[in-house]
Backbone as CSV, one residue per row, in Angstrom:
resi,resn,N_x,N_y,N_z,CA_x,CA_y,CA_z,C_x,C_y,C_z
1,UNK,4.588,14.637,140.925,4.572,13.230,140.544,5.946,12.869,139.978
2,UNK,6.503,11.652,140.307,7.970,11.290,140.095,7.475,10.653,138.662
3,UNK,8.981,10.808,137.813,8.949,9.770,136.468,7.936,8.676,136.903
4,UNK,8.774,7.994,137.435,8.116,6.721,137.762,6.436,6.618,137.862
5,UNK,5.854,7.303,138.988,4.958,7.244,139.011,4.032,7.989,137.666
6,UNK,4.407,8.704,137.022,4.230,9.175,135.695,4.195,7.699,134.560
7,UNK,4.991,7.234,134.597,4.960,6.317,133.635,4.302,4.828,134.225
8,UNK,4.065,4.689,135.597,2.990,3.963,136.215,1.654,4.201,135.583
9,UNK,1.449,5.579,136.118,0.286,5.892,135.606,-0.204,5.764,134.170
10,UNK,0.709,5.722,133.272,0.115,5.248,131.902,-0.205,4.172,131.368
11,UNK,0.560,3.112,132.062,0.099,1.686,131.901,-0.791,0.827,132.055
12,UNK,-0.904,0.640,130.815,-2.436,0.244,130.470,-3.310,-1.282,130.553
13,UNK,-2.236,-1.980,130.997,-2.525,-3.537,131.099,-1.095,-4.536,131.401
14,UNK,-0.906,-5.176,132.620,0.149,-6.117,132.765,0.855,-6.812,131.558
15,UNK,1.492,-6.794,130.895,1.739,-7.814,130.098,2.375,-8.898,130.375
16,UNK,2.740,-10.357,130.428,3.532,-11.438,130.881,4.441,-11.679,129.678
17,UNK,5.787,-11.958,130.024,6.935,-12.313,129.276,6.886,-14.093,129.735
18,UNK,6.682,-15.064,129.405,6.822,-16.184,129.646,8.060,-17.038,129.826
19,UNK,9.219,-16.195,129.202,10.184,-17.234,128.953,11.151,-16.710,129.639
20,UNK,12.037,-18.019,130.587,13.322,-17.355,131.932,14.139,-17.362,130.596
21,UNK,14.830,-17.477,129.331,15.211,-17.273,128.785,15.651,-15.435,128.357
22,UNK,16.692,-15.142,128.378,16.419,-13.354,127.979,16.650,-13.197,126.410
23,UNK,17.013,-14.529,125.650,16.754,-14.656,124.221,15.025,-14.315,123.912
24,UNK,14.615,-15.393,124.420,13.236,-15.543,123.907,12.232,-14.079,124.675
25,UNK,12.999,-14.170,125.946,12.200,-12.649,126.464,12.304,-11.415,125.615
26,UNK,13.720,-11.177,124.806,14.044,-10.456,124.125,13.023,-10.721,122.735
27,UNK,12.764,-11.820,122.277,11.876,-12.045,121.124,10.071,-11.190,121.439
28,UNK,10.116,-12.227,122.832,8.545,-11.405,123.285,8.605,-9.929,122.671
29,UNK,9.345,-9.169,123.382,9.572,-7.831,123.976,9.352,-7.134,122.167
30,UNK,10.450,-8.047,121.090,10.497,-7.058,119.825,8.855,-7.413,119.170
31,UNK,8.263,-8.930,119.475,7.074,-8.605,119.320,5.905,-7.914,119.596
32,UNK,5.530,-7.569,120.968,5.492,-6.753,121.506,5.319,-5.361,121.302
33,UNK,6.179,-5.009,120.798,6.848,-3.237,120.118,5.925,-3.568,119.058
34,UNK,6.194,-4.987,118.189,5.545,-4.892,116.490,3.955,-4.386,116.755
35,UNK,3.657,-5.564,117.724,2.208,-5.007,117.937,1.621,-3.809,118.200
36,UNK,2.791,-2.915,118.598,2.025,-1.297,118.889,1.871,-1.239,120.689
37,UNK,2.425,-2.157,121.349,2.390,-2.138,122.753,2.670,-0.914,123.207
38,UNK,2.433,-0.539,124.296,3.379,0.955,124.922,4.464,0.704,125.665
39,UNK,5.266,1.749,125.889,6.884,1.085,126.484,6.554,0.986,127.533
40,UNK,5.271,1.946,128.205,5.162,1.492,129.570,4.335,0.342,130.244
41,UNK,4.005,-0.560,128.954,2.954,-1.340,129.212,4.081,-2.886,129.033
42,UNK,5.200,-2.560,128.099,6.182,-3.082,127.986,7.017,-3.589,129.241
43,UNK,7.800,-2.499,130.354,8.371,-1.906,130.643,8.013,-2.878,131.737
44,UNK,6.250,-2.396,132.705,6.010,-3.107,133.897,5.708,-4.728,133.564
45,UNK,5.655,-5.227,132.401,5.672,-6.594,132.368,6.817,-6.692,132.371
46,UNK,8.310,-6.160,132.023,9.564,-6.800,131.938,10.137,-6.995,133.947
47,UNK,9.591,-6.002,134.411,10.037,-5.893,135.543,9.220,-7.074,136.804
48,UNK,8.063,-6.429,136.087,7.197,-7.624,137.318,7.560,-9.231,136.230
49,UNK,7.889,-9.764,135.625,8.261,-10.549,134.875,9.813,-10.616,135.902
50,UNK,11.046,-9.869,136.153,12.215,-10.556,137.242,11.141,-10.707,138.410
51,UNK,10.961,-9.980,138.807,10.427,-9.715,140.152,9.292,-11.469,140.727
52,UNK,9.100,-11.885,139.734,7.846,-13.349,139.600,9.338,-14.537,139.217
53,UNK,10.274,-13.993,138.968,11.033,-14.962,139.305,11.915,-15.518,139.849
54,UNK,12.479,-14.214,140.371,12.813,-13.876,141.461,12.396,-14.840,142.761
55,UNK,11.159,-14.487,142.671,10.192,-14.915,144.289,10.255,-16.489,144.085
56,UNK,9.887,-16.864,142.652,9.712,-18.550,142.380,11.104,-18.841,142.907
57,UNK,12.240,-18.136,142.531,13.540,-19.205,142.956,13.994,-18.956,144.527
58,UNK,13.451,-18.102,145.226,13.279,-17.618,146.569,12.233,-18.514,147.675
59,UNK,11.397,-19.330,147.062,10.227,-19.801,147.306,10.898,-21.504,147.613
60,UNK,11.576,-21.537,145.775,12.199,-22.624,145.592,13.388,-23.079,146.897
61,UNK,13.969,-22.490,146.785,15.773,-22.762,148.005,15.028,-22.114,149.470
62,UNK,13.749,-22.119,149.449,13.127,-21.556,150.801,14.231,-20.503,151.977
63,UNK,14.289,-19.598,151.009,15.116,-18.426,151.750,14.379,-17.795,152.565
64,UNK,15.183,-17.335,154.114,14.705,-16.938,155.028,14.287,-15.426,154.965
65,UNK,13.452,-14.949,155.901,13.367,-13.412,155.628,13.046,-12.399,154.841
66,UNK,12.773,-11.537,153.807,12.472,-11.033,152.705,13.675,-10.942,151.799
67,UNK,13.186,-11.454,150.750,14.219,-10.683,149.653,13.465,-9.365,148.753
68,UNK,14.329,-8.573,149.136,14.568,-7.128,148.121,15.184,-6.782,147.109
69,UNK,14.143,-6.255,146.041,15.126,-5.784,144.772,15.261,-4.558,145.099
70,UNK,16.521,-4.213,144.402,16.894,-2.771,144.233,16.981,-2.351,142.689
71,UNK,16.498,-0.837,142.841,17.363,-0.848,141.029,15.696,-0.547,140.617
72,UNK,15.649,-0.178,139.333,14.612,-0.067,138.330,15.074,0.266,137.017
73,UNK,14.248,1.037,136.334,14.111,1.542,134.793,15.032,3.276,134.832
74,UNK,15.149,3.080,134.023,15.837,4.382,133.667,15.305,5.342,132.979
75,UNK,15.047,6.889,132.653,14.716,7.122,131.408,16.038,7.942,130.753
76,UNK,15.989,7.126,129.287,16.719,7.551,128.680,16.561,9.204,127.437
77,UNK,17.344,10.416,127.486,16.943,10.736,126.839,16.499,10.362,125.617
C-alpha cells in the first residue's frame, strides 16, 4: 500500500473549506486542527477543496477537453 493510499485510508469524513480565499482557508484549516480534526481528514478536504475549484473555473471559461491536476501532498518527516 502506497503513502497515499495509507493516508486515504484513514480518512474519516470529507471536510469542505468554503472560502477561494487562502487567508480565510488558512483560518478554516487552524480551526480545524483546534477542533481535533485529523491531518488526513484535513488534508483530503484541502485538496478536493482546489480540485472543486478548479472544475468551477473550467466549467466557467468552458474549456475544451479535460483538465488535469498534477502534484499532491507530501509527507514530511
Amino acid at each position: 500500500m502506497t503513502w497515499q493510499n495509507q493516508k486515504q485510508s484513514r480518512c474519516r469524513g470529507l471536510l469542505s473549506l468554503g472560502d477561494e480565499c487562502t487567508v480565510f482557508a488558512e483560518s478554516e484549516v487552524i480551526s480545524m486542527i483546534g477542533e481535533g480534526r485529523s491531518r488526513e481528514d484535513i488534508a483530503a478536504g484541502v485538496v478536493n477543496s482546489v480540485a472543486e475549484k478548479v472544475a468551477q473555473l473550467a466549467r466557467r471559461k468552458q474549456l475544451p477537453g479535460t483538465v488535469l491536476l498534477t502534484g499532491g501532498l507530501r509527507e514530511w518527516p
